[in-house]
C-alpha positions as CSV (number, residue, x, y, z in Angstrom):
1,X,-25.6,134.4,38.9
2,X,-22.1,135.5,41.1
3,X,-19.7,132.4,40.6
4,X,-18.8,130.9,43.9
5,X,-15.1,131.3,45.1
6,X,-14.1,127.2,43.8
7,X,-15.6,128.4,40.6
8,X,-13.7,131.3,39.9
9,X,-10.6,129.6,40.8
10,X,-11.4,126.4,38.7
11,X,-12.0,128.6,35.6
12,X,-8.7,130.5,36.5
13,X,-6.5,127.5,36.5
14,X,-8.2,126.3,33.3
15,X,-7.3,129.7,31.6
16,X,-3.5,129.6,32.7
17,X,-3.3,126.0,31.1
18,X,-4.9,127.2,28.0
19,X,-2.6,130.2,27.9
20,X,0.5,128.0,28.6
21,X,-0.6,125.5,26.5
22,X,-1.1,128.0,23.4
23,X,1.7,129.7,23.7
24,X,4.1,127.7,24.3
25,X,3.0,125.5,21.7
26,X,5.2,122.1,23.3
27,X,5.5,119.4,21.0
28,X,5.1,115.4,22.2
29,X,7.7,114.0,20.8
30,X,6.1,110.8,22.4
31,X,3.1,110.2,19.8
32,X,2.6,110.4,16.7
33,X,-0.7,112.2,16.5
34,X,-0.7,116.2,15.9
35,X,0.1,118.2,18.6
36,X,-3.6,120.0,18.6
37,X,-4.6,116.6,19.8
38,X,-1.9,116.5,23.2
39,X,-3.3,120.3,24.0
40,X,-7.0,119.1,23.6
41,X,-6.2,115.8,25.9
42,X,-4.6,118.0,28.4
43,X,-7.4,120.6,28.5
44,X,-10.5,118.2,29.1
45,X,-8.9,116.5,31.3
46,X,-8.4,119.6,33.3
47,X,-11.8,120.8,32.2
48,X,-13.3,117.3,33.7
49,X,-11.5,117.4,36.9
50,X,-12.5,120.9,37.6
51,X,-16.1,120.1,36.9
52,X,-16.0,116.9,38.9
53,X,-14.8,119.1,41.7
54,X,-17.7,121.4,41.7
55,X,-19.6,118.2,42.0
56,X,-20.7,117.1,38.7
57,X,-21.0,113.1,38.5
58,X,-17.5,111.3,37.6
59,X,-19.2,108.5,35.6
60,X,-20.6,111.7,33.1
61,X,-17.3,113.2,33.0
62,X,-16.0,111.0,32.1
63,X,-17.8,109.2,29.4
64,X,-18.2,112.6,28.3
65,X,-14.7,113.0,27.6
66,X,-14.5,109.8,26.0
67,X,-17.0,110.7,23.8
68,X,-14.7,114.3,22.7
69,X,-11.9,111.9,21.9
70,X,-14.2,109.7,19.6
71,X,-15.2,112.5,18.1
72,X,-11.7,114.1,17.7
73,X,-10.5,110.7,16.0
74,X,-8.2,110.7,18.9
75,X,-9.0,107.3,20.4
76,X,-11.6,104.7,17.7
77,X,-15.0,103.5,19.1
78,X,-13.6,100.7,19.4
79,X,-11.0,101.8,22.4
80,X,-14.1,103.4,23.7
81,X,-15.6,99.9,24.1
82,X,-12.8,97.7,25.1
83,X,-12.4,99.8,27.9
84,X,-15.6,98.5,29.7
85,X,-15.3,95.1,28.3
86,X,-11.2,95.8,30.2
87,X,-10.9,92.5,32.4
88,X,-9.6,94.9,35.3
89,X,-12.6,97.2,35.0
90,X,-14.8,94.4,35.8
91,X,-12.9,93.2,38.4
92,X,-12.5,96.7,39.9
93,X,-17.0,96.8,39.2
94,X,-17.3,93.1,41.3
95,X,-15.0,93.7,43.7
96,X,-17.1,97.3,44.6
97,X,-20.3,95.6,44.3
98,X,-18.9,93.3,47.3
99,X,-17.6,96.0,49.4
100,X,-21.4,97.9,48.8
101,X,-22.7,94.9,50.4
102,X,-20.5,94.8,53.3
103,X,-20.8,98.1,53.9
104,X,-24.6,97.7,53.7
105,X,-25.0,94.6,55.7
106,X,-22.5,96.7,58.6
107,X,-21.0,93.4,59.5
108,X,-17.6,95.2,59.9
109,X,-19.0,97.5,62.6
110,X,-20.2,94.3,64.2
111,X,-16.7,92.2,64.3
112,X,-14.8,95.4,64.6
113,X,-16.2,96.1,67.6
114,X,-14.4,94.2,70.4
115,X,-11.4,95.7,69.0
116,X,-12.4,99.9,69.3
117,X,-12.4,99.8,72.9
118,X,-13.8,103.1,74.5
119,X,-10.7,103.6,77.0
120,X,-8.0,103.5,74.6
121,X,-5.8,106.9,74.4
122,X,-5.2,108.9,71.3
123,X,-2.1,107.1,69.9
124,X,-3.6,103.9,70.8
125,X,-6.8,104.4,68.9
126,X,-5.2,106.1,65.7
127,X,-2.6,103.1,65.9
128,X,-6.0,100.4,66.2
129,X,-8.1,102.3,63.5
130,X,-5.0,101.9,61.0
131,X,-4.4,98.3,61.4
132,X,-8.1,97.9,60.7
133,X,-8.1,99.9,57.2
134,X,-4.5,98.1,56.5
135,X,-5.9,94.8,56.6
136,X,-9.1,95.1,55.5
137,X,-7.9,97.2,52.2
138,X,-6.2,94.1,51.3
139,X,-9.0,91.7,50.4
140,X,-11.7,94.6,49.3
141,X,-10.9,97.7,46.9
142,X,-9.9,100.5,48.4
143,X,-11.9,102.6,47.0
144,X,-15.0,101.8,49.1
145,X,-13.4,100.6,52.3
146,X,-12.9,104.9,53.3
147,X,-16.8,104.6,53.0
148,X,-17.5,101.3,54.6
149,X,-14.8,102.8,57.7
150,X,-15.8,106.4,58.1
151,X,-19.1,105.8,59.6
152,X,-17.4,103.5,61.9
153,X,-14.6,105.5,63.1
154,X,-17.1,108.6,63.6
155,X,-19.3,106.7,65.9
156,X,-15.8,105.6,67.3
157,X,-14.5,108.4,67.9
158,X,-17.8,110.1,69.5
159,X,-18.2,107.1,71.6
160,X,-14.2,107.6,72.9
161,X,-14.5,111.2,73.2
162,X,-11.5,111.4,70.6
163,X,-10.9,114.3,68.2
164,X,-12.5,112.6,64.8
165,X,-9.7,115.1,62.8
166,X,-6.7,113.7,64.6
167,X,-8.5,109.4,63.0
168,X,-9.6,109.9,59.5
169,X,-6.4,111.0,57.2
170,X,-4.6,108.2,58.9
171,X,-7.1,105.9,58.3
172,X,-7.0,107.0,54.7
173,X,-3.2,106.6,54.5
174,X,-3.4,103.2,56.2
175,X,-5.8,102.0,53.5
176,X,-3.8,103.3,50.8
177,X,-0.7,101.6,52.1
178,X,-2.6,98.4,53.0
179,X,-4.1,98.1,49.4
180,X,-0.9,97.2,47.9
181,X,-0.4,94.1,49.6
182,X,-2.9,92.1,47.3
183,X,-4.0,92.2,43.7
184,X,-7.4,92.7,44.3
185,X,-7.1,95.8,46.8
186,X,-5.9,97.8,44.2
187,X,-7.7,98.7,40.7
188,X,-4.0,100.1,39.9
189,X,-2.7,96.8,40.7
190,X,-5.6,94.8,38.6
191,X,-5.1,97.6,35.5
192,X,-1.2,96.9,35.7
193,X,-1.6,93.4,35.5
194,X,-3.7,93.5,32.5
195,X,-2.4,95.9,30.4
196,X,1.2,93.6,31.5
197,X,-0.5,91.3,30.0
198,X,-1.6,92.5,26.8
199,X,2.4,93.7,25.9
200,X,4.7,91.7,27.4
201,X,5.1,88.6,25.4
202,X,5.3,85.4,27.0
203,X,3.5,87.4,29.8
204,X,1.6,84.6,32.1
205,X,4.6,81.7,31.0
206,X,7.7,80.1,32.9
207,X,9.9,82.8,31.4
208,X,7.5,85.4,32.6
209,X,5.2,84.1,35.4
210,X,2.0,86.3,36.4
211,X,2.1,87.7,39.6
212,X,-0.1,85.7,42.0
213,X,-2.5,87.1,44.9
214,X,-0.4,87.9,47.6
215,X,2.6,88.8,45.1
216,X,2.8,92.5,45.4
217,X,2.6,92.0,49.5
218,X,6.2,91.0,49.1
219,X,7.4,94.7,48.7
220,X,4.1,96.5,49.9
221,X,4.3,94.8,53.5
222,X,6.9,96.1,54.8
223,X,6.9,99.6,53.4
224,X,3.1,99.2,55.0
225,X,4.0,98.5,58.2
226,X,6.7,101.5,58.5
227,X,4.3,103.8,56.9
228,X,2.1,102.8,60.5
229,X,4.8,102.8,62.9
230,X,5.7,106.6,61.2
231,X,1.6,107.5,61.5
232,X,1.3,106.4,65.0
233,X,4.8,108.1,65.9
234,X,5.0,111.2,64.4
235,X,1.2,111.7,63.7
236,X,0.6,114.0,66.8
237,X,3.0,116.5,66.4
238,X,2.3,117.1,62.3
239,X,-1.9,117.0,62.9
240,X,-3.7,118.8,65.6
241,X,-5.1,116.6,67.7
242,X,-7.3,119.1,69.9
243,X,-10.8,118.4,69.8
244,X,-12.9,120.9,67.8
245,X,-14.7,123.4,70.4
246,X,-18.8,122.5,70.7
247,X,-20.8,125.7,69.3
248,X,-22.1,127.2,71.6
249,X,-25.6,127.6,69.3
250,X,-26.1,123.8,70.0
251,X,-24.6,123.1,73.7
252,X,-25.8,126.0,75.0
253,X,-29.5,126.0,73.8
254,X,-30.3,122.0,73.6
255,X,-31.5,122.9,77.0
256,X,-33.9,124.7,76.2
257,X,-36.4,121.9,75.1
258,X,-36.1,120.3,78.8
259,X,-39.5,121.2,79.6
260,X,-41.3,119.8,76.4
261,X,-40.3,116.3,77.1
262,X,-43.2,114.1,78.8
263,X,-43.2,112.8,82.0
264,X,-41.4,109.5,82.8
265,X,-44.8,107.8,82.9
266,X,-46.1,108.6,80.1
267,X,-42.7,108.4,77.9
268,X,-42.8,104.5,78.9
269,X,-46.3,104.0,78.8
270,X,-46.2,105.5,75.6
271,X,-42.9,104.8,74.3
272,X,-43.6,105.1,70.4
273,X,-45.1,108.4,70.7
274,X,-42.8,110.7,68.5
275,X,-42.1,113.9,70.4
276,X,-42.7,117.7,70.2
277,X,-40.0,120.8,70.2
278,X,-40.1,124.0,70.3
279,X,-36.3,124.3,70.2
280,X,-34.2,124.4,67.0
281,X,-33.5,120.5,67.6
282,X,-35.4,117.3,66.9
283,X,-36.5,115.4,70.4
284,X,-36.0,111.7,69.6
285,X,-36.2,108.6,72.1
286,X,-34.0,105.3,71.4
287,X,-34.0,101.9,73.1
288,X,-30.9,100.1,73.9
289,X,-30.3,97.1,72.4
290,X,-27.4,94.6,72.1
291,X,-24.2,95.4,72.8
292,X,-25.2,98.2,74.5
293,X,-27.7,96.5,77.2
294,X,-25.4,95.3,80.3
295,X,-23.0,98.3,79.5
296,X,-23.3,101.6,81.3
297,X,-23.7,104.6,80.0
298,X,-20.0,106.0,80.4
299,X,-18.9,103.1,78.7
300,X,-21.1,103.3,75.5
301,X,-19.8,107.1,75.4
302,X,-23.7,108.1,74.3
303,X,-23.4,111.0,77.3
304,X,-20.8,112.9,75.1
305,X,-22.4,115.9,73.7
306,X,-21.3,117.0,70.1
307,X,-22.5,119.7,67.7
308,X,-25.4,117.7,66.0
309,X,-26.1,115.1,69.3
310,X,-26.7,115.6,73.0
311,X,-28.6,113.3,75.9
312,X,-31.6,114.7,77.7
313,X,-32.8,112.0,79.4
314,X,-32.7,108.7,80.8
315,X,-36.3,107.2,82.1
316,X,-35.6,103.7,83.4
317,X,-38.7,101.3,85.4
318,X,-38.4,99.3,88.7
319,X,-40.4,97.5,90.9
320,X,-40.8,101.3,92.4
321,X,-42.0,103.0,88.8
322,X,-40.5,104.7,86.1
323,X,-38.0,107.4,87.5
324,X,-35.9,110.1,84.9
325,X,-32.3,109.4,86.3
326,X,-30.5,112.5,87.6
327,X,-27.6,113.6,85.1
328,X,-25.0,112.9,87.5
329,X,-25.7,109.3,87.3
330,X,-26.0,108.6,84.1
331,X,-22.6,107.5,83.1
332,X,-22.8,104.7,85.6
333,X,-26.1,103.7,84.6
334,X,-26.2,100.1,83.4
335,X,-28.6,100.1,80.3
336,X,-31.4,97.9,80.4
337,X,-33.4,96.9,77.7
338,X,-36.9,98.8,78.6
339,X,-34.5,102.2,79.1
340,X,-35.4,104.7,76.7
341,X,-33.0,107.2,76.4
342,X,-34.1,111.1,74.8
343,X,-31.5,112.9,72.6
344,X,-31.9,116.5,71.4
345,X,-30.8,116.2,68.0
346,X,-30.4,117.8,64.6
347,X,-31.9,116.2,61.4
348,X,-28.0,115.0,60.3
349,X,-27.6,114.4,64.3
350,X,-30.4,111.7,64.3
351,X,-29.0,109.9,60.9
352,X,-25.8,109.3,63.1
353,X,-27.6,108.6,66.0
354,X,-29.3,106.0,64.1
355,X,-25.8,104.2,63.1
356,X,-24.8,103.6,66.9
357,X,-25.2,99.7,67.1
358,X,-26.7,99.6,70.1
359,X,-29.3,101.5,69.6
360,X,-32.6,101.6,68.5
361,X,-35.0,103.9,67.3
362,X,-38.2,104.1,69.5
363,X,-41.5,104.9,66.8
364,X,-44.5,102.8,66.3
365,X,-44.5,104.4,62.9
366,X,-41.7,103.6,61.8
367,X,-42.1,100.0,62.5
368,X,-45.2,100.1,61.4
369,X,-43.9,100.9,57.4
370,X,-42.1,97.5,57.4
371,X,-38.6,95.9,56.4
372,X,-38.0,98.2,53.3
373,X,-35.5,99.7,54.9
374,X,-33.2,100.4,52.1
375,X,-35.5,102.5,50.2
376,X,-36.0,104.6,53.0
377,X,-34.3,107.5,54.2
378,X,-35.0,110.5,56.7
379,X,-36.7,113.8,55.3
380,X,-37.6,117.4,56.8
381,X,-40.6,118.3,55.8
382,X,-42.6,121.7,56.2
383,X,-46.5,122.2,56.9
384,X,-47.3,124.7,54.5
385,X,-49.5,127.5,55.5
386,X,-52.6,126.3,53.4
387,X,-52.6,122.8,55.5
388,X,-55.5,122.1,56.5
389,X,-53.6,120.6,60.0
390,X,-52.6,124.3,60.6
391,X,-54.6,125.6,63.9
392,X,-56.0,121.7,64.4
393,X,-55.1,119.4,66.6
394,X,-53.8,116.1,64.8
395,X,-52.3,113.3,65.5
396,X,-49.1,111.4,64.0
397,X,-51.1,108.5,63.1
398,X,-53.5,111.1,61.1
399,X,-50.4,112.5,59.3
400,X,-49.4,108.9,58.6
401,X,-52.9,108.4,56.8
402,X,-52.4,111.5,55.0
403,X,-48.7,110.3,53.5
404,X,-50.3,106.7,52.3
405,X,-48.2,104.7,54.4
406,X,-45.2,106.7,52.7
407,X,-43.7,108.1,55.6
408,X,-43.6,107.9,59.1
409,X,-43.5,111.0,61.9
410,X,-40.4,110.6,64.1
411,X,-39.9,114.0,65.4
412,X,-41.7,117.6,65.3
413,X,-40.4,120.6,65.6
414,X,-42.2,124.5,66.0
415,X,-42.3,127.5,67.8
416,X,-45.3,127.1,70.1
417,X,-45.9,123.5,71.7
418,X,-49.2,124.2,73.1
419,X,-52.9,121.5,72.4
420,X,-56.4,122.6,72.7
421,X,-58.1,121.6,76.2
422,X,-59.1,118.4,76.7
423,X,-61.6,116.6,79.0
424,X,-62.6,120.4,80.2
425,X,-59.6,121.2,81.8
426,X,-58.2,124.7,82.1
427,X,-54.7,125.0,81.5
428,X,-53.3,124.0,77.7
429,X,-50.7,121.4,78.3
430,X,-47.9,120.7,75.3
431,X,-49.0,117.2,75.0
432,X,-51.7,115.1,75.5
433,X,-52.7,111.2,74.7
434,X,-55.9,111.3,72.6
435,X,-57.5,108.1,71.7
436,X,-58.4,107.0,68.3
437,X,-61.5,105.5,68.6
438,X,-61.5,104.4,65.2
439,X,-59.1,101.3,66.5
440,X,-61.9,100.4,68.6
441,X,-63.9,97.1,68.7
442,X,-65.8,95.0,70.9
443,X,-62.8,92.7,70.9
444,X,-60.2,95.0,71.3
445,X,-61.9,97.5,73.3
446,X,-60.5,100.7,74.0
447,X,-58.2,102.3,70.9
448,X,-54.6,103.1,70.9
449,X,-53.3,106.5,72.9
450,X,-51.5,108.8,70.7
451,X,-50.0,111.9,71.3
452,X,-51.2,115.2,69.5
453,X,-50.0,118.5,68.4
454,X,-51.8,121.4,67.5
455,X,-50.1,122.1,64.1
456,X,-48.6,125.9,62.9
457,X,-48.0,127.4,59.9
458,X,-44.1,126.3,59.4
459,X,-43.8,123.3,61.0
460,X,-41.2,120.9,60.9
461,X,-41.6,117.2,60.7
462,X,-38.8,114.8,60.6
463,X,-40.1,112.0,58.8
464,X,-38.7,108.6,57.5
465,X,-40.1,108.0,53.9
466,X,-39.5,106.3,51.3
467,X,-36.9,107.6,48.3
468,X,-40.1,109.1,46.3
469,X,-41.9,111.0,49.6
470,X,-41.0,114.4,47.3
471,X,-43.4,113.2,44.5
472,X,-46.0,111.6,46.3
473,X,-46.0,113.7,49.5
474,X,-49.5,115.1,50.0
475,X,-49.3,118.9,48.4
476,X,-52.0,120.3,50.4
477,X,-50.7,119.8,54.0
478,X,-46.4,119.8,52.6
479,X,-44.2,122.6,51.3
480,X,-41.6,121.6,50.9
481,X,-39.3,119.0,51.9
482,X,-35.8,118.1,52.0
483,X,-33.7,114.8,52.5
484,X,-30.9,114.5,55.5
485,X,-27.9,113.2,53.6
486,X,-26.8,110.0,54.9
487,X,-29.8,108.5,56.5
488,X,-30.2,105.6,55.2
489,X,-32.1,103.5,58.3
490,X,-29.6,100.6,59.6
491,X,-29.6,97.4,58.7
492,X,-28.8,94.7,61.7
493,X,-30.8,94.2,64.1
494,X,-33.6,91.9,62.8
495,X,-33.4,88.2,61.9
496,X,-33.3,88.9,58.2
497,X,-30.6,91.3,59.3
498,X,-28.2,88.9,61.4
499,X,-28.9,86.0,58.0
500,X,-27.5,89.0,55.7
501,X,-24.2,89.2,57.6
502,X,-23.6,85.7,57.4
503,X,-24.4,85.6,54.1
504,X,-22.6,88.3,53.1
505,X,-19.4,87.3,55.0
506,X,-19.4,83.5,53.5
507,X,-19.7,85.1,49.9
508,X,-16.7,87.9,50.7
509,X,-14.4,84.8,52.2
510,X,-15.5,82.9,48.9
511,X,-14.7,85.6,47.0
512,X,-11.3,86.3,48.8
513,X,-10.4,82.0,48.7
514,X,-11.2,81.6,44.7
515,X,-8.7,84.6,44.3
516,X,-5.9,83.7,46.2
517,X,-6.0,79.7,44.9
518,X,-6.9,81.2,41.2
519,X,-9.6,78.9,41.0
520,X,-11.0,82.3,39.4
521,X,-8.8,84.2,36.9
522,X,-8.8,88.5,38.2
């Protein structure tokens, strides 16, 4: 197997260490242990780096490499195990399992905002995304905060029309800087103060008084605040700022699935239909929600086109019927709430999509699979040439019966778009609304309309199943399927939803109060 090009230069840096290493033969005049034992420390350390860069897990490196020192008499078991029973590693654990939640609950994309307006320039939304990661990377390790802010300053950034490149490494700096100002923001700081601890003497007395919360602030502040004023000066000229050009394989061509999408009627009498493509993108349809209804479109920036996202449509009703809105008008169009609004997407494109608050997605089916949202994510799935749904036409609500309430159509994507005739009609028409009579009842009467594809060989279908869909997917009609990274479904737009972010923000201000009074030792 050829060795890829971070490969070879991993196992080319680990060869000039060794050499070095061996023949220079340096002695440690620091410890007392032979010097075989400094050259083996120095070499798997390098050796775990390198393999954590070619994306091997850090936990396994590093447990690993524990387990060569044990075994090298280098360190005892017992280091091994006071390590993990460290008071600073399990404050660095709870403080991580807090930020998880926040970042999970996205109550910081919902206070944070009224303060990202869409009109701000450059400087002035670099200068407002770094106060955010200074301040917040004071009460919450900074470790996760880059994870809990980089969704948000990517939607930000698409909504401003700012280049994302020109945001992000001084948002990284800012929370750097920023987690010095507490004890907790830091694991350095919380590692400092314990190992202080364990060989000072008289460490935590009046001759030697423990730092308290806001103690390393005292230095770290102002050093903070000039790093920002430097970032937000100087940042332009020493970081291109241009924005990236669109490919052309994406702008150009999302047009070309124009014609597949239904007509305005039918898209909002059937609004949780999922829709057909014969392009290389996904068709997907989103209602706006809060804070996006009142808002026009310009304002929300969901008109800007990037390389994984761009509008198609925007079918609106009135008193006179439902209408598709010309595309000149769209960025003064005031969302309403029965808008529905068609992106072409790509499978990555729609996880993003997805993380707009503001939006939501339109799919009976996806509803239908209920509030387990966190053990869901977005898959690509491919109808595999033995499927008995190749040459038929089906419906989503069959394929849904087929997964075992596992998964969920949202988008399809092929080469032909084309039904068998219905009703006796002549032409072929790319989508039609069957009716399942099986739904039907004296009671209910007629069944439910659904829209139906006549499957090929090859098919994609972008589906939202749960973390196991590869094991329990049905064999005979799939593939092979793959997951979209990030897609996680959102998590804050239902009742149980809203009662998570209080929840979650009375526990993180509990959590932030007990620390600073040390009602709660670190």
């Amino acid at each position: 197997m050829a060795l890829s090009t971070t490969e070879m230069v991993c196992m080319g840096v680990f060869a000039f260490a060794a050499l070095a290493l061996l023949t220079g033969q340096p002695h440690f005049d620091a410890s007392e242990n032979p010097d075989w034992q400094g050259y083996l420390v120095c070499l798997t350390m390098l050796a775990a780096v390198m393999l954590m860069i070619n994306n091997f897990h850090a936990a396994f490196c590093m447990i690993a490499l524990n387990l060569i020192f044990v075994l090298f008499k280098i360190i005892t078991p017992r280091d091994f195990f006071n390590g993990f029973s460290s008071d600073a590693v399990i404050a660095t654990a709870t403080l991580s399992v807090f930020a998880d939640a926040v970042y999970q609950s996205s109550i910081l994309d919902v206070v944070m905002g009224p303060f990202l307006p869409t009109k701000a320039s450059l400087m002035e939304a670099r200068l407002r995304i770094m106060l955010l990661g200074f301040f917040i990377s004071s009460f919450l390790n900074n470790t996760p905060v880059m994870a809990i802010l980089l969704p948000v300053t990517e939607a930000y950034a698409a909504r401003a029309g700012l280049p994302l490149r020109s945001l992000l490494m001084p948002l990284s700096f800012a929370i750097f800087l920023g987690s010095n100002n507490t004890l907790i923001g830091s694991s350095s700081n919380l590692t400092t103060m314990a190992v202080t601890a364990k060989i000072v003497p008289g460490y935590g007395t009046a001759a030697w008084p423990a730092p308290n919360f806001f103690s390393p602030g005292l230095t770290a502040f102002p050093i903070g605040v000039a790093g920002l004023v430097f970032m937000t000066l100087f940042t332009t000229t020493f970081l291109a700022s241009n924005q990236p050009g669109k490919k052309a394989s994406f702008v150009d061509r999302s047009a070309d699935n124009e014609d597949t999408i239904p007509d305005a009627d039918e898209c909002l009498g059937f609004p949780g239909q999922p829709l057909l493509s014969d392009s290389y993108a996904y068709l997907v349809a989103f209602n706006p929600i809060p804070p996006f209804i009142g808002q026009t479109v310009g304002a929300t920036g969901l008109d800007k086109s990037d390389n994984l996202v761009a509008m198609r449509r925007i079918i609106t009703s009135s008193p006179k019927g439902s209408a598709s809105l010309a595309r000149d008008t769209w960025a003064s169009h005031v969302l309403k709430e029965n808008d529905l609004i068609i992106f072409s997407c790509t499978a990555v494109g729609v996880a993003q999509i997805r993380k707009r608050r503001g939006l939501r997605l339109c799919n009976e089916g996806v509803d239908a699979l209920g509030e387990e949202r966190r053990m869901r994510v977005l898959v690509e799935a491919v109808v595999g040439r033995a499927s008995g749904w190749v040459g038929q036409t089906v419906t989503t609500c069959a394929m849904q019966a087929a997964f075992q309430g596992r998964a969920a159509v949202v988008a399809v994507r092929q080469a032909a778009t084309s039904s068998q005739r219905v009703d006796g009609k002549e032409e072929e028409k790319k989508y039609w609304l069957k009716t399942d009579e099986s739904a039907s009842d004296d009671e209910s009467g007629r069944g439910t309309a659904q829209r139906a594809f006549k499957v090929e060989a090859g098919a994609l279908l972008l589906l939202e199943a749960y973390n196991d869909f590869a094991k329990t997917c049905p064999k005979d009609h799939i593939a092979m399927v793959s997951a979209v990274p990030g897609s996680k479904p959102p998590r804050w737009y239902s009742p149980k939803d809203k009662f998570r972010m209080v929840v979650v923000a009375l526990v993180l201000i509990l959590v932030i109060f007990t620390a600073a009074a040390n009602i709660l030792p670190l």
